[in-house]
C-alpha positions as CSV (number, residue, x, y, z in Angstrom):
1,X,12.1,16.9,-19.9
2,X,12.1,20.7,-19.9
3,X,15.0,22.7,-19.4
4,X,15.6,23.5,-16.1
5,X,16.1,27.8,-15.6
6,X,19.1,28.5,-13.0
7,X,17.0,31.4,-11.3
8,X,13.6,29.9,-11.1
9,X,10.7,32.2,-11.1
10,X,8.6,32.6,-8.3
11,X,6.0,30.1,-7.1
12,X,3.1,30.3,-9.7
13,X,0.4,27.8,-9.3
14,X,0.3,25.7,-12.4
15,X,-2.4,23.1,-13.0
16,X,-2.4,20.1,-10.9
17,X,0.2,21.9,-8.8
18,X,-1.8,24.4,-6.7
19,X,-0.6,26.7,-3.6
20,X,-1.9,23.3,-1.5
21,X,-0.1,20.8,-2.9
22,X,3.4,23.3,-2.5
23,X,2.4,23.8,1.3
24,X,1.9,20.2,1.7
25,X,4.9,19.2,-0.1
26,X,6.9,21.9,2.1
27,X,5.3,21.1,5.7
28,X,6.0,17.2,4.9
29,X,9.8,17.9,4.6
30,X,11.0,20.6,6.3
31,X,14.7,21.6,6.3
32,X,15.2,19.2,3.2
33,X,16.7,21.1,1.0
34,X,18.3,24.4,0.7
35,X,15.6,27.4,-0.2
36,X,17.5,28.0,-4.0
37,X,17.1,24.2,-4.4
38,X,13.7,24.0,-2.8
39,X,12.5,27.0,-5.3
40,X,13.7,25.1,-8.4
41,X,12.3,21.8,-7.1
42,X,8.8,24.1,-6.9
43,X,9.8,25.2,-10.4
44,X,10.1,22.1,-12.4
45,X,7.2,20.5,-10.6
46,X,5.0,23.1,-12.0
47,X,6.5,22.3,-15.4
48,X,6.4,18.6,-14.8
49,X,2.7,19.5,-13.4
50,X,0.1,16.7,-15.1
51,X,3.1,14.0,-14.6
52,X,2.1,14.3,-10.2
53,X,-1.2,13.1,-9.0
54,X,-2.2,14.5,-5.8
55,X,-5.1,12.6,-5.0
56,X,-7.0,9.6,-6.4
57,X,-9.0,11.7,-8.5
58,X,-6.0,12.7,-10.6
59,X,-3.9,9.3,-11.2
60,X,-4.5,7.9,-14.6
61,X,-3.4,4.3,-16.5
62,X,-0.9,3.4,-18.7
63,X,-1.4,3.8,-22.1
64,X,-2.3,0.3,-24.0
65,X,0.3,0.8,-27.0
66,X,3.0,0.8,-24.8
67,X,2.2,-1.3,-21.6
68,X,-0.1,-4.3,-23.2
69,X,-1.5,-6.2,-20.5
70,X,0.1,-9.1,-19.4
71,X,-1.5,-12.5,-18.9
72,X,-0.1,-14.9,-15.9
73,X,-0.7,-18.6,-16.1
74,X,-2.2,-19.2,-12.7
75,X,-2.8,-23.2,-11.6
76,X,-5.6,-23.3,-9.0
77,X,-4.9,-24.0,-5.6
78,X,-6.1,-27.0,-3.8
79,X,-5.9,-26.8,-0.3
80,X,-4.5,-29.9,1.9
81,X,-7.1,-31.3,4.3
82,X,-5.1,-33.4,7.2
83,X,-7.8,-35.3,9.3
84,X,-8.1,-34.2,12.9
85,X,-6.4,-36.9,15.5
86,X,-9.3,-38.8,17.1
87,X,-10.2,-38.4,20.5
88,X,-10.9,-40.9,22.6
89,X,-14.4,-40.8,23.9
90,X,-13.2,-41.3,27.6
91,X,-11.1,-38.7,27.7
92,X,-13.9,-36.3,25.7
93,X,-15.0,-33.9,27.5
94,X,-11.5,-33.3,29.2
95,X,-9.9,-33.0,26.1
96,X,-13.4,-30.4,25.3
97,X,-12.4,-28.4,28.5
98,X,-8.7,-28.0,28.0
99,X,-9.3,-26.6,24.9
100,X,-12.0,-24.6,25.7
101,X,-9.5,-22.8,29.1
102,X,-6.4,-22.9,26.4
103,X,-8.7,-20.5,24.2
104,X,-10.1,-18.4,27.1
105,X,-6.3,-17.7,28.4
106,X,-5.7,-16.9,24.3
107,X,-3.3,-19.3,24.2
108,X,-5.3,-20.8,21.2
109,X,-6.9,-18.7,19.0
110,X,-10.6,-19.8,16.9
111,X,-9.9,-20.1,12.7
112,X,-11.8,-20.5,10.2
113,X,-8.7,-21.1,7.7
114,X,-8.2,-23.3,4.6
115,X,-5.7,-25.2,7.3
116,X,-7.1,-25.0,10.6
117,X,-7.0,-28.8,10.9
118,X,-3.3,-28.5,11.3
């Protein structure tokens, strides 16, 4: 981490950090910090300039050597399947049309989920 200098320099565009980026940074926090505080914050973001990415083009990985990748045990998920209650055939159509007026007043909604026969 670089030293940090007690009278920061003027802004200077550095890198990654460009007269956008500061603009942005300032307009999205207003008022945040004092302006001595807010010109060293400026300053050590330009020294600290390749550790910000700014937009998806700039973000990077982490290195191999010291992050290996990790591998999670994962057991596969079998989904529960309860059989729907039966419906009398006397009552079928009734039972058809309440259903039918319960999901045109959104009181029931359609799914096509894993458990929509619960």
């Amino acid at each position: 981490m670089p030293i940090l200098d007690p009278n920061p320099p003027l802004f200077c565009p550095t890198g990654q950090y460009t007269q956008e980026c500061k603009d942005e940074l300032d307009a999205e926090h207003p008022g945040l910090l004092m302006d001595a505080k807010c010109t060293m914050m400026h300053d050590l973001t330009c020294k600290q300039n390749l550790a910000f990415a700014w937009d998806n083009t700039e973000h990077g990985c982490l290195h191999l050597d010291f992050f290996p990748p990790i591998d999670l045990t994962i057991v596969k998920h079998i989904p529960w399947i309860e059989r729907n209650i039966p419906i009398p055939p006397g009552i079928y159509c009734e039972v058809c049309d309440l259903i039918k007026t319960k999901i045109a007043a959104g009181v029931y909604e359609p799914s096509n989920s894993a458990y929509r026969s619960r």
